[in-house]
Backbone as CSV, one residue per row, in Angstrom:
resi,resn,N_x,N_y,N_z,CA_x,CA_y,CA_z,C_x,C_y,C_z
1,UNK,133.404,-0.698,99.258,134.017,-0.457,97.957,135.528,-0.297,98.140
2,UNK,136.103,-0.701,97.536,137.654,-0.723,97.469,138.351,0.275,96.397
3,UNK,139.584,0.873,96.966,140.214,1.910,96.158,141.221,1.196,95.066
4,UNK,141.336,2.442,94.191,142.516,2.077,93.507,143.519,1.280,93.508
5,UNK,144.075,2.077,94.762,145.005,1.373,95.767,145.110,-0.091,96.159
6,UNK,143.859,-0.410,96.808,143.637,-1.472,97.257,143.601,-2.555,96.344
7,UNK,143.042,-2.125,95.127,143.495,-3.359,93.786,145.221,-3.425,93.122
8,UNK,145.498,-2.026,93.508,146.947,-2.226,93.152,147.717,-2.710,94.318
9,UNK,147.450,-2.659,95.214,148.133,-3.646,96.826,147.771,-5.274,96.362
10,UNK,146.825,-5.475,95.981,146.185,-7.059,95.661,147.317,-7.342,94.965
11,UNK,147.024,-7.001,93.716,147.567,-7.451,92.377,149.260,-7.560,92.529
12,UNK,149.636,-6.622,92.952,151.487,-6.074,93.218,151.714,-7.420,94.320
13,UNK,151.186,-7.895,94.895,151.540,-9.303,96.024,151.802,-10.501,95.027
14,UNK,149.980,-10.700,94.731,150.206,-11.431,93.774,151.147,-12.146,92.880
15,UNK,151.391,-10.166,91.744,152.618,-10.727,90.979,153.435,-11.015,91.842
16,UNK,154.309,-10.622,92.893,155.610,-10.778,93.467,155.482,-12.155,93.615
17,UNK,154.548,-12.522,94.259,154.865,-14.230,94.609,154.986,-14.963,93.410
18,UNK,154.243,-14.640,92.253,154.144,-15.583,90.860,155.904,-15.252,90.541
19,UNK,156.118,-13.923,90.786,157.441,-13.675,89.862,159.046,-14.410,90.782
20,UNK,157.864,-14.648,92.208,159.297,-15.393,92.989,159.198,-17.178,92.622
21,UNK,158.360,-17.920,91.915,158.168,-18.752,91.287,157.500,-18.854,91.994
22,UNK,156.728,-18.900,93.638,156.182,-19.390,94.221,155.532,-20.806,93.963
23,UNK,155.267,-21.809,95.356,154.558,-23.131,94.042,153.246,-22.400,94.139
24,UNK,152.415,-23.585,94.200,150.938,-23.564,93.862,150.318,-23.045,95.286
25,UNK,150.491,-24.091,96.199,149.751,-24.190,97.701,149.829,-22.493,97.986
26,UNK,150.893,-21.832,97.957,151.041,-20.622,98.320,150.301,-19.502,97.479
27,UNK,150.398,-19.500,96.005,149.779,-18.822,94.983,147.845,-18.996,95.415
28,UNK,148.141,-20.330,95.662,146.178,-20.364,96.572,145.634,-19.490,96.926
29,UNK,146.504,-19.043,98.000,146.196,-18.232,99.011,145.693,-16.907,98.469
30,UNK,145.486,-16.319,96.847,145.494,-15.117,96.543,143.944,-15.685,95.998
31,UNK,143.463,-16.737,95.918,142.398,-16.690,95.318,141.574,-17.102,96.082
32,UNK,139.775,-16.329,95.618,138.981,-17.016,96.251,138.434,-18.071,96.695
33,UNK,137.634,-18.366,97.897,137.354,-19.558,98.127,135.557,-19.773,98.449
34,UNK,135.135,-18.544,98.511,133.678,-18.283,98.524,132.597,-17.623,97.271
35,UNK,133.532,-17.551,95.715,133.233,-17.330,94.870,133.932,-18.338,93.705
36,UNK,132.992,-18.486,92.970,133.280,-19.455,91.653,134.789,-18.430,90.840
37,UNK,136.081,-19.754,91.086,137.119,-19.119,89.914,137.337,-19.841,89.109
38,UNK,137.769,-18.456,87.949,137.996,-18.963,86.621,139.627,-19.017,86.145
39,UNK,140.316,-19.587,85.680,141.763,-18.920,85.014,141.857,-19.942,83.395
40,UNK,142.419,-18.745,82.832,142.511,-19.601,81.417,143.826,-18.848,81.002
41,UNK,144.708,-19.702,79.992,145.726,-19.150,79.845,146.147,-19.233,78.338
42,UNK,145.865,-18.360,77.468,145.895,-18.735,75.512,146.597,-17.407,74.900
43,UNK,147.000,-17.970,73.571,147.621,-17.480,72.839,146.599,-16.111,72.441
44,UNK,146.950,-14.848,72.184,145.966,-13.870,71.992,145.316,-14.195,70.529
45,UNK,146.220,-14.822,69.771,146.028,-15.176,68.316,144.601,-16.877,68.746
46,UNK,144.737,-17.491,69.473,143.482,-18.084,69.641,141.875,-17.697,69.362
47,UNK,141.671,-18.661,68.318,140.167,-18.512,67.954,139.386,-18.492,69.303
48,UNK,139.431,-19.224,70.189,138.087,-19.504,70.631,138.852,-19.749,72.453
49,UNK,139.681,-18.856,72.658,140.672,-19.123,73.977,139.144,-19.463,74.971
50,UNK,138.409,-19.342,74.758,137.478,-20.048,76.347,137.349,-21.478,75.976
51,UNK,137.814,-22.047,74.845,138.061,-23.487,75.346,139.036,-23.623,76.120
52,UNK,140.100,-23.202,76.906,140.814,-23.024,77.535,140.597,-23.000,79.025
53,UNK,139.548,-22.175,78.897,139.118,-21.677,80.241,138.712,-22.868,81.581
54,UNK,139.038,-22.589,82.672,139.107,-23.834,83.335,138.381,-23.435,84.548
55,UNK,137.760,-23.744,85.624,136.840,-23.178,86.810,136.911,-24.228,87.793
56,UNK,136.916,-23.254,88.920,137.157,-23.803,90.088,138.620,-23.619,90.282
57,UNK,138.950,-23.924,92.123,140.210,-23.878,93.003,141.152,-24.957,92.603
58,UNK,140.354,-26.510,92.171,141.358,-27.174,91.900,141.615,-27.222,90.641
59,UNK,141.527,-26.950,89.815,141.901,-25.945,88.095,143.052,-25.333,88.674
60,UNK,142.509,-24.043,89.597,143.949,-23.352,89.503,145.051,-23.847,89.937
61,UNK,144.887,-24.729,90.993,145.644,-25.489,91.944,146.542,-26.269,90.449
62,UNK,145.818,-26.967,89.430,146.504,-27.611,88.594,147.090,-26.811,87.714
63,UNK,146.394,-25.719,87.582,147.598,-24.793,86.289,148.989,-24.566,87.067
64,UNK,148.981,-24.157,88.600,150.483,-23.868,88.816,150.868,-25.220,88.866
65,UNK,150.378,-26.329,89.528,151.614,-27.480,89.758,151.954,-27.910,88.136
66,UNK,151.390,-27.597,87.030,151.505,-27.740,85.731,152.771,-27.200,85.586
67,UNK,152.389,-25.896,85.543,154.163,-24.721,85.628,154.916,-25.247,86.565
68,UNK,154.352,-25.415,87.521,155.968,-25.680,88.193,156.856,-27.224,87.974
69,UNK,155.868,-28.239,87.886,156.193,-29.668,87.349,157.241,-29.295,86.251
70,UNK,157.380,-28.720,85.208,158.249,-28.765,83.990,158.559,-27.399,83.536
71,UNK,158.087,-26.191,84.162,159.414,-25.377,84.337,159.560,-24.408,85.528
72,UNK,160.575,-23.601,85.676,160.544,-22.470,86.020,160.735,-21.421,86.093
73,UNK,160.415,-20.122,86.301,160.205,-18.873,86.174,160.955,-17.881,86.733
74,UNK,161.470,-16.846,85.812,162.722,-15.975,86.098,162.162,-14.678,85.143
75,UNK,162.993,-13.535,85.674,163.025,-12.331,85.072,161.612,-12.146,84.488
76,UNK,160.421,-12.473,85.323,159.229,-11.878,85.417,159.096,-10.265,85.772
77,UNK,158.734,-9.526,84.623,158.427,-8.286,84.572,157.556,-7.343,84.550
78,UNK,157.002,-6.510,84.913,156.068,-5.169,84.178,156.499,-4.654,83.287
79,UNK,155.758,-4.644,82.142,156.158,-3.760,80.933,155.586,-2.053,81.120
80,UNK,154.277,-2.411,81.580,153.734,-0.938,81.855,153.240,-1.062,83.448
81,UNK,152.532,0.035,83.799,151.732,0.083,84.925,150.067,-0.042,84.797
82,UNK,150.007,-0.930,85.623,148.528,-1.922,85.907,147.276,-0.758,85.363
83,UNK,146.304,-1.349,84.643,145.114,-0.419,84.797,144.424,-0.899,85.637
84,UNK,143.557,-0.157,86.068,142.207,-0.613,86.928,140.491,0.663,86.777
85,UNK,140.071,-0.750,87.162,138.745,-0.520,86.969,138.177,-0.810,88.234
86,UNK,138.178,0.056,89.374,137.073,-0.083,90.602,136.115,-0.791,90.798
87,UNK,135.140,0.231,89.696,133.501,-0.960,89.645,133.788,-2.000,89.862
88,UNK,134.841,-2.557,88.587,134.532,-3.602,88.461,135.427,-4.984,88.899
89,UNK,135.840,-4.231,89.884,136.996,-4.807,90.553,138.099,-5.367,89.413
90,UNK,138.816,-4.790,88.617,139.219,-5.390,87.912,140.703,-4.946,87.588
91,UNK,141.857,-5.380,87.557,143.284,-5.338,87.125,143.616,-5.466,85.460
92,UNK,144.117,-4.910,84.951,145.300,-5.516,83.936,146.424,-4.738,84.175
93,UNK,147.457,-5.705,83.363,148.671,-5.968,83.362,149.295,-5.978,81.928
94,UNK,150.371,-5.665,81.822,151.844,-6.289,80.523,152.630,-6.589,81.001
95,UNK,153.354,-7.916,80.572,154.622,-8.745,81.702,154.904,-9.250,80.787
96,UNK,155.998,-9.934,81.047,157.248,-10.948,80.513,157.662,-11.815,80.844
97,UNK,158.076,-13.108,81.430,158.306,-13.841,81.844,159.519,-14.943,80.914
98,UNK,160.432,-15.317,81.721,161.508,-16.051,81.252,161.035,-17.510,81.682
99,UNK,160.715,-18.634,80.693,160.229,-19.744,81.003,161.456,-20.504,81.217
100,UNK,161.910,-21.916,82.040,162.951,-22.503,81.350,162.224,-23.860,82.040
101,UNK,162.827,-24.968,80.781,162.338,-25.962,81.158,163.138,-26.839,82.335
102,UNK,162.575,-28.255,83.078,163.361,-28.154,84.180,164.074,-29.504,83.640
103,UNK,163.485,-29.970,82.319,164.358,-31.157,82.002,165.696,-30.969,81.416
104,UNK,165.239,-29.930,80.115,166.115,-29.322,79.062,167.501,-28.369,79.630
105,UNK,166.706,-27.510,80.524,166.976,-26.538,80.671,166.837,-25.477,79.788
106,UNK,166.425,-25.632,78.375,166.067,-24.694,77.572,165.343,-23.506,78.066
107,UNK,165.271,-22.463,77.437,164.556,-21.219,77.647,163.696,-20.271,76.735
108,UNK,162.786,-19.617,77.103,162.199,-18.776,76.342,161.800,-17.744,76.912
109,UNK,161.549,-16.610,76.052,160.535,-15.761,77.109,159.259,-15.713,76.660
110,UNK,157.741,-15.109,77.743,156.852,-14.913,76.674,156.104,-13.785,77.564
111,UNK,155.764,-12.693,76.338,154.735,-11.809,76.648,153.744,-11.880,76.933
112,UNK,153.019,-11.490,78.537,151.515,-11.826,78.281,150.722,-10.517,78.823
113,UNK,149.261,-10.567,78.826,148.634,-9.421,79.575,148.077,-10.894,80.484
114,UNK,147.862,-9.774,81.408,146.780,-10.697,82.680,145.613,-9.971,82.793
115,UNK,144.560,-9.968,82.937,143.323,-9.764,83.217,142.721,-10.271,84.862
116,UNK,142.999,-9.327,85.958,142.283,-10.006,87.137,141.154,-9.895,87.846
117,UNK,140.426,-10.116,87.888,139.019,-9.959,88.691,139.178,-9.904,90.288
118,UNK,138.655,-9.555,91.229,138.396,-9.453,92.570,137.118,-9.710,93.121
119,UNK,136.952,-10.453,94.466,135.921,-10.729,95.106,135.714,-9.668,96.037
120,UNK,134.934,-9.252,96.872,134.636,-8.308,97.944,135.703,-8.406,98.925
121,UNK,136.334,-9.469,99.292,137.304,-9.892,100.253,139.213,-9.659,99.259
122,UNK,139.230,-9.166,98.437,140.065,-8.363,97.356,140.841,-10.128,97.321
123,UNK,139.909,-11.424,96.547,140.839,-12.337,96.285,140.314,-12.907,94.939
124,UNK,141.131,-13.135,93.771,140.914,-13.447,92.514,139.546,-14.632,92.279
125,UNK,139.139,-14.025,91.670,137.966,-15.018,90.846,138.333,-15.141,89.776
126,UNK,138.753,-14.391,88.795,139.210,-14.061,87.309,140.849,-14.007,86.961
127,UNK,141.247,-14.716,86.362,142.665,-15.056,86.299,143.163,-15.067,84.861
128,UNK,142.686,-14.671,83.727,142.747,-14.521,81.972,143.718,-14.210,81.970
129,UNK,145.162,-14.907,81.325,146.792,-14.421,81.455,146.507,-14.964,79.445
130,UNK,146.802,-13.568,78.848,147.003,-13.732,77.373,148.023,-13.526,76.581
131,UNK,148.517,-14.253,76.000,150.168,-14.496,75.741,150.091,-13.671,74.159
132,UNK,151.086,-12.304,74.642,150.966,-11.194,73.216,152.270,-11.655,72.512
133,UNK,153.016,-12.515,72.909,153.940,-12.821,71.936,153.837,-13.863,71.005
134,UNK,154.467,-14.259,70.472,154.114,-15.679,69.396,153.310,-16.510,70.292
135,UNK,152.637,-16.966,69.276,151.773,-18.431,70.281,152.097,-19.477,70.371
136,UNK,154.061,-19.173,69.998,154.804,-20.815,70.712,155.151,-20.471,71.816
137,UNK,155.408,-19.172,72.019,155.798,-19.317,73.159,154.939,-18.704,74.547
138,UNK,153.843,-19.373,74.317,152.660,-19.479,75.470,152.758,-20.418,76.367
139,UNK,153.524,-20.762,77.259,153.623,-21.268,78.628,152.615,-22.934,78.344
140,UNK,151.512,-22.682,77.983,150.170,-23.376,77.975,150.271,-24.620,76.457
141,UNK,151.221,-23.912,75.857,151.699,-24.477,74.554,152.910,-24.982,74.165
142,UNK,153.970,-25.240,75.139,154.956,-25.270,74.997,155.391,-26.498,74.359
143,UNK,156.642,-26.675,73.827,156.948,-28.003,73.712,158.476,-27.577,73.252
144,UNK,159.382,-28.590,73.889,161.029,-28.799,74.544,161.175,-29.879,73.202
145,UNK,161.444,-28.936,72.066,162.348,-29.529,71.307,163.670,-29.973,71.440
146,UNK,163.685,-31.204,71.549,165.304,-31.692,71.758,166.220,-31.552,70.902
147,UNK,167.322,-31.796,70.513,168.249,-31.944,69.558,168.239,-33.188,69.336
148,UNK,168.180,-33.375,68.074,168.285,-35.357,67.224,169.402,-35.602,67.834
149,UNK,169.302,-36.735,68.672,170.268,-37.774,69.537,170.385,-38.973,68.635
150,UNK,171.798,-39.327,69.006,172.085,-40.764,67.746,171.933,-41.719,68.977
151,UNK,171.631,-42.945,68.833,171.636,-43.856,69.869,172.685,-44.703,69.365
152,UNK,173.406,-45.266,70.579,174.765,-45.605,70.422,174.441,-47.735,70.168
153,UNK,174.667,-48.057,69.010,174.572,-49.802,69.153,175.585,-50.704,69.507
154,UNK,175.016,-51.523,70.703,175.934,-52.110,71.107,175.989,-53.553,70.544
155,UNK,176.913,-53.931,69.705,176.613,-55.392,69.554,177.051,-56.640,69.993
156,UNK,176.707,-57.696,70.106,176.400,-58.548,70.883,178.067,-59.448,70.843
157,UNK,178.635,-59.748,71.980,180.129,-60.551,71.647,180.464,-61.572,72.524
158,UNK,181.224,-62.670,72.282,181.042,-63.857,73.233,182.245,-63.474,73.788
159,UNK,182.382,-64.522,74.877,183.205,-64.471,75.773,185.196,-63.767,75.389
160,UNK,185.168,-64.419,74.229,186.688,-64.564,73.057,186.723,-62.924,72.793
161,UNK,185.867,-62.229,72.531,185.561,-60.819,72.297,185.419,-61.304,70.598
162,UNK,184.771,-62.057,70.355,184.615,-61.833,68.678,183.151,-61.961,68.645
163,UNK,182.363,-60.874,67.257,181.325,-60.565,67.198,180.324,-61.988,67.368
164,UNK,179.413,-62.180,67.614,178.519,-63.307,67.700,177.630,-63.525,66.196
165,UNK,177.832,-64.220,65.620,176.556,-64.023,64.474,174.908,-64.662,64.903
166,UNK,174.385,-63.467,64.456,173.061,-63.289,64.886,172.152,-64.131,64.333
167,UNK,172.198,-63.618,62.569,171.326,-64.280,61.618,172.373,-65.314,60.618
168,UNK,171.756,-66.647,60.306,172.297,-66.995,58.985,172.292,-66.484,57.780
């Protein structure tokens, strides 16, 4: 049986590596590999967030290269201090996270709770990250509004530099 402690040693790694952006291959390493995992990541305002829900190593493997492909992660926080539940091997969390995109560079932040589960070997099976702020700005939902760009027309000129006519 594992202490308090020992789920708050898990979890406190964890975050640090998520909050150092860590990629994926490395974030692996916190989850199980001899128990079925789950991670899902939804707006708290979501009807039915276990359509979301995704299972198995290479799921998780794809939610981070997801995050890290198009953005990355700054001024990841604790809002409060972790609860836990022994029995049931279990963590939560309140955090913050500064998203920015890697095309735009745009930014946001978004509130979430995490929900973590533990295997006997203290490595995630359960990964439920629920976004308490607006549900645009859920990581899982995002979208990099651009600014309306004018496209510049170039038109067509012969050698003389005088315009070419196109149509009769």
């Amino acid at each position: 049986m594992f202490s308090e402690q020992d789920l708050l040693e898990a979890t406190k790694t964890f975050f640090a590596a998520f909050a150092e952006d860590s990629n994926s291959l490395f974030l692996l390493q916190y989850f199980s590999t001899t128990k079925p995992v789950i991670i899902q990541h939804a707006p708290a305002t979501c009807p039915r967030p276990q359509t979301s829900r995704l299972a198995g190593i290479a799921a998780v493997r794809s939610y981070f290269d997801l995050l890290s492909t198009y953005f990355s992660r700054s001024k990841v926080q604790l809002q409060e201090l972790p609860q836990v539940d022994v029995e049931a091997r279990r963590v939560e969390l309140e955090a913050s996270a500064v998203w920015k995109w890697k095309t735009s560079g745009r930014s946001w932040t978004e509130d979430f709770s995490w929900a973590l589960e533990y295997d006997e070997k203290l490595k995630i099976t359960s990964f439920i990250v629920t976004t308490t702020s607006e549900p645009t700005t859920c990581a899982m939902r995002a979208v990099d509004r651009a600014p309306v760009t004018h496209t510049k027309v170039v038109l067509p000129v012969n050698y003389q530099g005088s315009l070419v006519k196109l149509v009769e």
